[in-house]
C-alpha positions as CSV (number, residue, x, y, z in Angstrom):
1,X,27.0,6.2,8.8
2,X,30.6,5.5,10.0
3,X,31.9,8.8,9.2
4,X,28.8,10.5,11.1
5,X,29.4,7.8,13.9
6,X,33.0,8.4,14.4
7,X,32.7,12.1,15.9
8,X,30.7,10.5,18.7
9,X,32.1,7.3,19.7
10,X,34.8,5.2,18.3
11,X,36.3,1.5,19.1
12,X,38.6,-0.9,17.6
13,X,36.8,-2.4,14.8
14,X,33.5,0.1,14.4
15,X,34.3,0.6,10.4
16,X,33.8,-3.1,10.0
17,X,30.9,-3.6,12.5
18,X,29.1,-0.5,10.7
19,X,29.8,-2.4,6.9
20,X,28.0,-5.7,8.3
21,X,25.8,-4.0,9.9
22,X,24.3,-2.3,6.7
23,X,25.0,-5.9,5.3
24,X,22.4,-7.3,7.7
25,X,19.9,-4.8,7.1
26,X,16.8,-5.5,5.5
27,X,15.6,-2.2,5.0
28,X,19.2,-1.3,2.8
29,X,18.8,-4.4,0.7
30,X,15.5,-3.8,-0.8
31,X,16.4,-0.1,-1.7
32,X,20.0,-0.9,-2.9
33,X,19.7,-0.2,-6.2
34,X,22.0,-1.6,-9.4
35,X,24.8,-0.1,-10.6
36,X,25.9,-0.6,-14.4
37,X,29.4,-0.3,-15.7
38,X,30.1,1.9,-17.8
39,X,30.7,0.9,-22.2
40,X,33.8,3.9,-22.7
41,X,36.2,5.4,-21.4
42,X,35.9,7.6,-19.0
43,X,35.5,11.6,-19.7
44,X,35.4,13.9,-16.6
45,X,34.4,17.6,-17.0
46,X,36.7,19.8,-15.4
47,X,35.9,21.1,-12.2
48,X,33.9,24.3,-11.2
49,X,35.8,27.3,-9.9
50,X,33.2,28.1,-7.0
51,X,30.4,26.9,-5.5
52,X,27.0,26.5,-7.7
53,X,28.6,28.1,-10.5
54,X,27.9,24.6,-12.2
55,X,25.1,22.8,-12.1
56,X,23.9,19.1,-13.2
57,X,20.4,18.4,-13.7
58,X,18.1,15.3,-14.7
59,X,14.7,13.7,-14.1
60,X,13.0,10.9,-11.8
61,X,9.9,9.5,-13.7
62,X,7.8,6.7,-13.0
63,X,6.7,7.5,-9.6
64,X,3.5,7.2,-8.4
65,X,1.3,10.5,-8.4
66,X,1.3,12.8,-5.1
67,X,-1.5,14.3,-3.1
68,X,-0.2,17.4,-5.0
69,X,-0.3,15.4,-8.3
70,X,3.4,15.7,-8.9
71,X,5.0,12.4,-10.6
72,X,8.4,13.4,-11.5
73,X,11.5,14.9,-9.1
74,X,13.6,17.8,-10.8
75,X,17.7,16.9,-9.3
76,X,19.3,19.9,-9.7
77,X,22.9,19.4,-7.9
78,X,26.0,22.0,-7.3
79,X,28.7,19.9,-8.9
80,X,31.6,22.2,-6.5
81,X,29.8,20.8,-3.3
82,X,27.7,18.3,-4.4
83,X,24.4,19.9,-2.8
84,X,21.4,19.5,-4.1
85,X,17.7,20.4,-4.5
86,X,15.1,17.8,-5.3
87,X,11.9,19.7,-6.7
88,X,8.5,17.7,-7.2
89,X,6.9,18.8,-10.3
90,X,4.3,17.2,-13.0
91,X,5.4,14.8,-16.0
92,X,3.5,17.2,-18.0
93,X,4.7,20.8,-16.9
94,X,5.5,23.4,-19.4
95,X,8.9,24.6,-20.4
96,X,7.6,27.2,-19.3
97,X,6.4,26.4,-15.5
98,X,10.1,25.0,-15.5
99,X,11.8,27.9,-16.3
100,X,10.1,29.8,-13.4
101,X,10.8,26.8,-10.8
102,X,14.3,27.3,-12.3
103,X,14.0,30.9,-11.3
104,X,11.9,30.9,-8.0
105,X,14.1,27.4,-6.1
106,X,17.6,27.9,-7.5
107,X,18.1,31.6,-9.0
108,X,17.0,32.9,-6.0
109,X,19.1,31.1,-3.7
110,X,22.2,30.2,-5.9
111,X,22.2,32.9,-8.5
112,X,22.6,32.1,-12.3
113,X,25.2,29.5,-13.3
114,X,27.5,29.7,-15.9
115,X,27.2,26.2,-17.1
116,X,24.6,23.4,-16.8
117,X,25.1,20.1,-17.5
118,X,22.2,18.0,-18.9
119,X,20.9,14.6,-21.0
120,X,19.1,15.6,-24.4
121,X,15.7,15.5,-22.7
122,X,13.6,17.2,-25.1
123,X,12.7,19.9,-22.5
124,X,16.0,21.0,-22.1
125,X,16.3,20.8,-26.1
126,X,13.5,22.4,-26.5
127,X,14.1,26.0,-28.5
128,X,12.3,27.8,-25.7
129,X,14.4,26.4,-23.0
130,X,17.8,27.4,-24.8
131,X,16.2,30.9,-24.9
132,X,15.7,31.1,-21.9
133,X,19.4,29.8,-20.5
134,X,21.1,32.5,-23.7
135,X,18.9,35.3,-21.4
136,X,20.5,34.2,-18.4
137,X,24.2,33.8,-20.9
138,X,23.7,29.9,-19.5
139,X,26.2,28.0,-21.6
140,X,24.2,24.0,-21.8
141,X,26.7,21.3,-21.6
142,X,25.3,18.4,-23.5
143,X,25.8,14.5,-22.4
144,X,24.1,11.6,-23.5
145,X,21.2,10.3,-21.8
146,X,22.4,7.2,-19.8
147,X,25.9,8.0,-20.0
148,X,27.9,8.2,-17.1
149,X,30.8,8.5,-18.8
150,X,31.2,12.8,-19.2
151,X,29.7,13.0,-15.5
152,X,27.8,10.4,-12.8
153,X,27.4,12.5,-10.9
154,X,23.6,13.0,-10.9
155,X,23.0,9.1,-11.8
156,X,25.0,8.5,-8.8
157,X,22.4,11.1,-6.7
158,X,19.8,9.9,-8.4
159,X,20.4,6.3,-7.2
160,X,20.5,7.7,-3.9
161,X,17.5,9.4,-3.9
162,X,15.3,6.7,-5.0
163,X,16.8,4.7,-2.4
164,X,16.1,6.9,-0.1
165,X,12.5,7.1,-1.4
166,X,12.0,3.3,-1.2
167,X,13.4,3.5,2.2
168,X,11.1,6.2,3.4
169,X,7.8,4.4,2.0
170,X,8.7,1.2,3.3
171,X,9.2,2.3,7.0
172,X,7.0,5.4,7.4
173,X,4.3,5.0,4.8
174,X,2.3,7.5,3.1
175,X,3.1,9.3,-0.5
176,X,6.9,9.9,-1.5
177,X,6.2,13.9,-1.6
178,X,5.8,14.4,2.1
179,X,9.9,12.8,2.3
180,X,11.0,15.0,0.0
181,X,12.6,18.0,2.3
182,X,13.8,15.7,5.0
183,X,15.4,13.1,2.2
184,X,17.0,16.4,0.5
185,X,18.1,17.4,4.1
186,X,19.8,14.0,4.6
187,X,21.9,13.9,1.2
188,X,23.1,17.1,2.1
189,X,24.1,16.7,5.6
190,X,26.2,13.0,4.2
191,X,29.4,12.7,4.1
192,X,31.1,12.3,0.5
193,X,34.0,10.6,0.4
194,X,34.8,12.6,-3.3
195,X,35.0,15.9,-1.2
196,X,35.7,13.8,1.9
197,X,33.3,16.3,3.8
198,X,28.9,16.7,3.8
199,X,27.3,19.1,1.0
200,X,26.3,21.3,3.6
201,X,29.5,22.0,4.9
202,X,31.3,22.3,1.5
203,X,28.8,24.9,0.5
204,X,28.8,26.8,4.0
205,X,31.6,26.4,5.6
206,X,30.6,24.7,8.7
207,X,28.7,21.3,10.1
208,X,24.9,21.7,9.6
209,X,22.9,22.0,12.9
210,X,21.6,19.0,14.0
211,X,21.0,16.3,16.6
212,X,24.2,14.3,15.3
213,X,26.2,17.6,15.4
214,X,25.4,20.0,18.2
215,X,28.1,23.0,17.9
216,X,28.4,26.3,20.3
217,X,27.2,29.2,17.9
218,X,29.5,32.2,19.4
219,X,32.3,30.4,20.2
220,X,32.9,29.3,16.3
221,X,31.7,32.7,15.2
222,X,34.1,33.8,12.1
223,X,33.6,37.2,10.7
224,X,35.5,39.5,8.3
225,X,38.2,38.0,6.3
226,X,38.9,35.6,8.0
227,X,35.3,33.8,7.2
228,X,36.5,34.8,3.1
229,X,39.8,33.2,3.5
230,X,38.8,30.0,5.7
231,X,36.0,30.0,2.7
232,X,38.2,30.5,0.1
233,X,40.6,27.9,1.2
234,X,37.7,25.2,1.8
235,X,36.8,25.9,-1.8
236,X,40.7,24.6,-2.8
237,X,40.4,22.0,-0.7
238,X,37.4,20.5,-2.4
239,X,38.4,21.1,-5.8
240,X,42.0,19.4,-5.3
241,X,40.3,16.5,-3.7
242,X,37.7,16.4,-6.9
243,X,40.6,16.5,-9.3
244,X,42.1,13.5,-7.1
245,X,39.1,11.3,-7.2
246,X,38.5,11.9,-10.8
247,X,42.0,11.2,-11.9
248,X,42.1,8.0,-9.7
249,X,38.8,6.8,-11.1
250,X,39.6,7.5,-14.7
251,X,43.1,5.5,-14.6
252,X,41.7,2.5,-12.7
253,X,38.3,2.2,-15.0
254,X,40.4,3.2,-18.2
255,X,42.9,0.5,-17.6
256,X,40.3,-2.3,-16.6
257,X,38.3,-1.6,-19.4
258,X,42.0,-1.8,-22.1
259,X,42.5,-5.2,-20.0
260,X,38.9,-6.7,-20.6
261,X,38.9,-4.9,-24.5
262,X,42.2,-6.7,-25.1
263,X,41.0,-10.2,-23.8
264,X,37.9,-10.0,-26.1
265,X,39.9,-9.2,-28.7
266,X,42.2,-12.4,-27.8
């Protein structure tokens, strides 16, 4: 909110007013969801070369079933750009109906990645889903289910996403599917403070088009190579800024958790 704030109005104090204001906020309270600390130490993946060239994926169960019978939301998320795709699908769909999701929502937009990372859900362990990803020459990254430690990054979006969810319900009623695209649309058009710019514009090179950012079409047109090199260089931005926020987090968590193992130990 303060960063999207910011490139409208400003005054002395508005960071602090914006914190307390969320503070005060019923609505925020009630979706705020818990955040657990981590048991290890802290293992970050390296980071991706270009944009959706790595993907993270995981599930949302336990929701209530849509008007379309869906019950579960399929997070797929660009770990370059941090954008992501929330798909509503069935508890019980086949590896099968999955793969072609797979296929028809990110394929066709994003292309094949080279790497996916994932939990040991069995329907990502299943035989027919490592077929499918060898066809593709998918490489799976394994992590432990409920293990932040290799990458939070989806259980950080997932956390956002169901708060967004709760949000949604409990100020415009009516089933959590009908949210989904304008929810999806939000996270991407957020500011993250990892990449210290929105999804959107990490993955296209510009500020999404919308009420909060209103931008003259021709007179920011880029074509040629200049587009490729702005691009390019946007790219190395992010990923120096990823490798900054990882190595910050790791030091801090890794020492605090040495202190509090070496007091239990005491």
């Amino acid at each position: 909110m303060y960063h999207d704030l910011k490139h409208m109005v400003w005054w002395p104090g508005l960071k602090k007013e914006v914190i307390e204001a969320v503070s005060k906020c019923i609505s925020c309270q009630q979706v705020k969801g818990e955040h657990q600390r981590p048991p290890d130490l802290l293992q970050p993946l390296s980071i991706p070369i270009w944009k959706w060239e790595e993907v993270a994926m995981d599930f949302v169960v336990g929701l209530p079933r849509s008007q379309q019978r869906h019950n579960v939301i399929w997070v797929i998320i660009d770990r370059l750009t941090k954008s992501a795709h929330f798909l509503p699908i069935k508890a019980t769909d086949s590896t099968d109906k999955l793969a072609k999701i797979y296929v028809d929502q990110i394929v066709r937009l994003h292309g094949i990645p080279s790497a996916i990372v994932s939990d040991r859900d069995p329907k990502f362990t299943s035989r027919f889903w490592q077929k499918v990803h060898q066809a593709f020459g998918t490489k799976l990254k394994f992590s432990t289910a409920f293990h932040p430690q290799t990458d939070g990054q989806t259980e950080r979006t997932i956390q956002t996403l169901e708060d967004l969810l709760r949000l949604c319900v409990l100020d415009f009623g009516g089933g959590w599917e009908t949210h989904i695209p304008l929810i999806e649309f939000a996270y991407n058009n957020s500011y993250q403070s990892s990449i210290e710019m929105a999804p959107y514009e990490a993955l296209y090179g510009r500020k999404c088009q919308s009420p909060l950012c209103w931008y003259e079409g021709e007179s920011r047109a880029t074509l040629g190579p200049q587009l490729v090199d702005e691009t390019t260089e946007k790219i190395k931005f992010i990923r120096e800024k990823l490798c900054t926020v990882q190595d910050r987090q790791k030091k801090y968590y890794d020492a605090r958790h040495k202190k509090i193992e070496f007091e239990v130990r005491d």
